[in-house]
LUMGUZA-540467 format. One record per residue: z negated, x negated, y negated of N, C-alpha, C in turn. Coordinates in nm, 2 decimals, decimal comma. Last residue first. Layout:
   n_pz   n_px   n_py  ca_pz  ca_px  ca_py   c_pz   c_px   c_py
      Z      X      Y      Z      X      Y      Z      X      Y
...
***
This chain:
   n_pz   n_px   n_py  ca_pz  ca_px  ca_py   c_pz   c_px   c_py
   1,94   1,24   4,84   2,04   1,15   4,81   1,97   1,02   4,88
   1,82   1,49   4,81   1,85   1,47   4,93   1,93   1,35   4,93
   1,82   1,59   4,56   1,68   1,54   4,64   1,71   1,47   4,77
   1,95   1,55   4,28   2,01   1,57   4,41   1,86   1,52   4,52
   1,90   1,48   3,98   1,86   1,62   4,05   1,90   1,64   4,21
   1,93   1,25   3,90   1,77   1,30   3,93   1,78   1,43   4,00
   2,12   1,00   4,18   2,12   1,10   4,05   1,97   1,19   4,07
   2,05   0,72   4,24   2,07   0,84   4,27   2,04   0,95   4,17
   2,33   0,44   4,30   2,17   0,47   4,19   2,17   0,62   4,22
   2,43   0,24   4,51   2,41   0,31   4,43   2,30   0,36   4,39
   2,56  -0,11   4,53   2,43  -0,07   4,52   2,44   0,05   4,45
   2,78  -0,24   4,51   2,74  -0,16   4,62   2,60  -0,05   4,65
   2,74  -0,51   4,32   2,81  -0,45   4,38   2,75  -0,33   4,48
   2,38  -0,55   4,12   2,53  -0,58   4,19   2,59  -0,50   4,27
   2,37  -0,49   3,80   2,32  -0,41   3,92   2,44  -0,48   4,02
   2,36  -0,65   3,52   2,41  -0,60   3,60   2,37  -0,56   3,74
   2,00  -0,69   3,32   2,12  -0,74   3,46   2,20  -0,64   3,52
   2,00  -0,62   2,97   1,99  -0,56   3,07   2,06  -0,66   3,18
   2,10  -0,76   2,73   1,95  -0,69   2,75   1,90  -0,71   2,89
   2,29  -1,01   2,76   2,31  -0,88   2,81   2,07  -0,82   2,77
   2,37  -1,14   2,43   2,33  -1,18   2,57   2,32  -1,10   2,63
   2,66  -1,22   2,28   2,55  -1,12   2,30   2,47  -1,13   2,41
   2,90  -1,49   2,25   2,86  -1,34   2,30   2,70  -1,34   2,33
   2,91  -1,65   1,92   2,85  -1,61   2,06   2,84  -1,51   2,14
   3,02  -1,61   1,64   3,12  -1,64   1,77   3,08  -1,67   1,88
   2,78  -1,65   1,52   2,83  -1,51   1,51   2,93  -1,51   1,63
   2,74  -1,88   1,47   2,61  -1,83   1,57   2,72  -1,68   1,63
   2,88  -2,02   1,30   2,91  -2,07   1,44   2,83  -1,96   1,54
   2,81  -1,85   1,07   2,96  -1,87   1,08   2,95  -1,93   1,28
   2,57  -1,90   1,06   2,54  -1,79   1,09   2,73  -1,78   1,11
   2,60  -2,19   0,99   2,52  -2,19   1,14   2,53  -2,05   1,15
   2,69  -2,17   0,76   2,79  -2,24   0,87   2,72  -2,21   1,01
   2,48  -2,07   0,62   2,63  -1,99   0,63   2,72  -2,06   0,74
   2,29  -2,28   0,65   2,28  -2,12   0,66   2,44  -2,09   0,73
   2,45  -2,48   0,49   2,41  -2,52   0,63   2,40  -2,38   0,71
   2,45  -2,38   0,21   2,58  -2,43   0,32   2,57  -2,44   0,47
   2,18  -2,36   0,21   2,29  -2,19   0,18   2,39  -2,28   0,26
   2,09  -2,62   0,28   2,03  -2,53   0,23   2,12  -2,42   0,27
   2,10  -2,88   0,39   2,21  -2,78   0,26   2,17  -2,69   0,23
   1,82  -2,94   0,52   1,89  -3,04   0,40   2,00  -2,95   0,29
   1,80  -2,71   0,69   1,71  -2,80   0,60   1,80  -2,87   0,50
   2,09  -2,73   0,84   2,02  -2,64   0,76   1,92  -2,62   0,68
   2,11  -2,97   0,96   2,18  -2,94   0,89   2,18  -2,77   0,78
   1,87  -2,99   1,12   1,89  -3,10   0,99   1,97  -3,04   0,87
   1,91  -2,77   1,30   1,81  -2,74   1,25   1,82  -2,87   1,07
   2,18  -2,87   1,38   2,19  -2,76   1,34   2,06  -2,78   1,26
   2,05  -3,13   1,55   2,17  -3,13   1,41   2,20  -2,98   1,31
   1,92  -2,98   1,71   1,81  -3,09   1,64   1,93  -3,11   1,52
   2,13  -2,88   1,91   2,01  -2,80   1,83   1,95  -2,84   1,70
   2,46  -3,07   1,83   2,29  -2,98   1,92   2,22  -2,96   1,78
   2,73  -2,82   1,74   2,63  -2,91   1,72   2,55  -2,92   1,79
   2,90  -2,64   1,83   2,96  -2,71   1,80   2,84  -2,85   1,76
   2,66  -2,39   1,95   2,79  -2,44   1,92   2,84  -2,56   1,88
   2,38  -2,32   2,17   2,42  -2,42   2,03   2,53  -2,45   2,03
   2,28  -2,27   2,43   2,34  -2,19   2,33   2,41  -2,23   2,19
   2,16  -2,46   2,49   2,26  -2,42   2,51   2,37  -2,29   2,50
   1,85  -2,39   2,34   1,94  -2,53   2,30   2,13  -2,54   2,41
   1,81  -2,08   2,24   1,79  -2,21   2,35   1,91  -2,33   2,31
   1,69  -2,02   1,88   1,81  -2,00   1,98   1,76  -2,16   2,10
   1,48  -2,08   1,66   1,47  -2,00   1,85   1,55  -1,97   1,90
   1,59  -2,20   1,52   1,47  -2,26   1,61   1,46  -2,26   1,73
   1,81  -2,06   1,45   1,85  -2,18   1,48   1,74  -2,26   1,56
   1,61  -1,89   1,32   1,75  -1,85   1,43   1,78  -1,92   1,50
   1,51  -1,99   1,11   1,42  -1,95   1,24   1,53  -1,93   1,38
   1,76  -2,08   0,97   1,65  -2,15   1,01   1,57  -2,11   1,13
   1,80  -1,77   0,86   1,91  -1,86   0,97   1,86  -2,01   1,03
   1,59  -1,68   0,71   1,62  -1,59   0,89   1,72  -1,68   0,97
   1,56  -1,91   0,50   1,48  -1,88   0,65   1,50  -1,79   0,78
   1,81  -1,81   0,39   1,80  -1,94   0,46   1,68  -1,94   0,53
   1,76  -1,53   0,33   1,85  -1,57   0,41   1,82  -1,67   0,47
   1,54  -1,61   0,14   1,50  -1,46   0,26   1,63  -1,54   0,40
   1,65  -1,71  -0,04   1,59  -1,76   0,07   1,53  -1,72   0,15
   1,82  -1,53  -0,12   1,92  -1,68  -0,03   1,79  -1,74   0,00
   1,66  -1,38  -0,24   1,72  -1,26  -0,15   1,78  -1,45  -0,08
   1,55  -1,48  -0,43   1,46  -1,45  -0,31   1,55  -1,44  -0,22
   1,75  -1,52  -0,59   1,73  -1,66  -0,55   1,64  -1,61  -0,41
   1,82  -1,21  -0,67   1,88  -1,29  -0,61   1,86  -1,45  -0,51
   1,59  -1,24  -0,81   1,59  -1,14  -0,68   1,70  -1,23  -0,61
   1,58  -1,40  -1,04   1,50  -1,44  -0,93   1,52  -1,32  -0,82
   1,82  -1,31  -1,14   1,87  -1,39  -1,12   1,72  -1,44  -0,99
   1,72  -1,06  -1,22   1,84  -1,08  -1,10   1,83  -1,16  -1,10
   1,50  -1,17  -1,38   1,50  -1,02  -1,29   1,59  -1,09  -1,17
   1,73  -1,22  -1,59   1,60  -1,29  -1,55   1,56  -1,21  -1,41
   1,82  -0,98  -1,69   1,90  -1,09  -1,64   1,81  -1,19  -1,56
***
Protein backbone atom coordinates (compact mmCIF):
# COMPACT_ATOMS: atom_id res chain seq x y z
CA UNK A 1 0.00 0.00 0.00
CA UNK A 2 2.82 2.22 0.91
CA UNK A 3 4.45 1.42 -2.54
CA UNK A 4 1.32 2.86 -4.44
CA UNK A 5 0.68 5.33 -2.68
CA UNK A 6 4.53 6.93 -3.26
CA UNK A 7 4.39 5.70 -7.06
CA UNK A 8 1.37 7.31 -7.38
CA UNK A 9 2.54 10.79 -5.67
CA UNK A 10 5.78 10.35 -8.28
CA UNK A 11 3.72 9.64 -11.07
CA UNK A 12 1.34 13.67 -10.23
CA UNK A 13 4.70 15.04 -9.97
CA UNK A 14 6.17 13.59 -12.98
CA UNK A 15 2.89 15.24 -14.28
CA UNK A 16 2.93 18.62 -12.66
CA UNK A 17 6.44 19.22 -13.88
CA UNK A 18 5.76 18.05 -17.72
CA UNK A 19 2.76 20.69 -17.50
CA UNK A 20 4.96 23.40 -15.79
CA UNK A 21 7.79 23.03 -18.26
CA UNK A 22 4.93 23.13 -21.03
CA UNK A 23 3.64 26.14 -19.90
CA UNK A 24 7.42 27.63 -19.80
CA UNK A 25 8.14 26.71 -23.17
CA UNK A 26 5.00 27.40 -24.92
CA UNK A 27 5.45 31.09 -26.81
CA UNK A 28 3.50 33.51 -25.00
CA UNK A 29 0.81 33.66 -27.95
CA UNK A 30 0.10 30.70 -27.80
CA UNK A 31 -1.46 30.96 -24.24
CA UNK A 32 -5.31 30.48 -23.90
CA UNK A 33 -7.45 32.06 -21.79
CA UNK A 34 -4.54 33.35 -19.45
CA UNK A 35 -1.06 35.08 -20.14
CA UNK A 36 1.80 33.14 -19.81
CA UNK A 37 3.11 34.66 -16.33
CA UNK A 38 -0.81 33.61 -14.94
CA UNK A 39 -0.59 30.15 -16.32
CA UNK A 40 2.96 29.61 -14.97
CA UNK A 41 1.36 31.18 -11.03
CA UNK A 42 -1.39 29.19 -11.61
CA UNK A 43 0.34 26.05 -11.85
CA UNK A 44 2.99 26.59 -9.06
CA UNK A 45 0.60 27.46 -6.47
CA UNK A 46 -2.40 24.41 -7.31
CA UNK A 47 -0.41 22.19 -8.07
CA UNK A 48 -2.56 19.03 -9.96
CA UNK A 49 -5.51 21.77 -10.37
CA UNK A 50 -3.54 24.19 -12.19
CA UNK A 51 -1.65 21.05 -14.27
CA UNK A 52 -4.96 19.70 -15.39
CA UNK A 53 -6.49 23.08 -16.37
CA UNK A 54 -3.43 24.24 -18.32
CA UNK A 55 -3.22 20.53 -20.07
CA UNK A 56 -7.46 21.05 -20.32
CA UNK A 57 -6.68 24.79 -22.18
CA UNK A 58 -3.24 23.47 -23.97
CA UNK A 59 -5.15 20.46 -25.53
CA UNK A 60 -7.68 22.84 -27.55
CA UNK A 61 -4.59 24.24 -29.56
CA UNK A 62 -4.01 23.28 -33.02
CA UNK A 63 -0.75 21.56 -33.60
CA UNK A 64 1.76 23.60 -35.14
CA UNK A 65 2.68 22.38 -38.60
CA UNK A 66 6.36 20.55 -38.46
CA UNK A 67 6.57 21.20 -41.90
CA UNK A 68 5.64 24.79 -44.36
CA UNK A 69 3.17 24.34 -46.89
CA UNK A 70 4.78 24.50 -50.37
CA UNK A 71 2.89 27.33 -52.06
CA UNK A 72 0.59 27.20 -54.80
CA UNK A 73 1.95 26.07 -58.20
CA UNK A 74 4.99 24.84 -57.31
CA UNK A 75 5.53 21.18 -58.57
CA UNK A 76 7.78 18.61 -56.92
CA UNK A 77 9.32 15.97 -59.35
CA UNK A 78 8.79 12.62 -59.05
CA UNK A 79 12.31 10.27 -58.45
CA UNK A 80 12.04 8.25 -61.33
CA UNK A 81 11.00 10.61 -64.34
CA UNK A 82 14.54 12.21 -65.40
CA UNK A 83 13.23 14.37 -67.77
CA UNK A 84 10.79 16.31 -65.48
Amino acid sequence: MLLSGALFALFMTGFWLYCLTDAILTPAPECRGLPKPAWIVLITVTFIGGAIAWLIARSRCAAPRRFPRRPPGIRIAPATTPGF
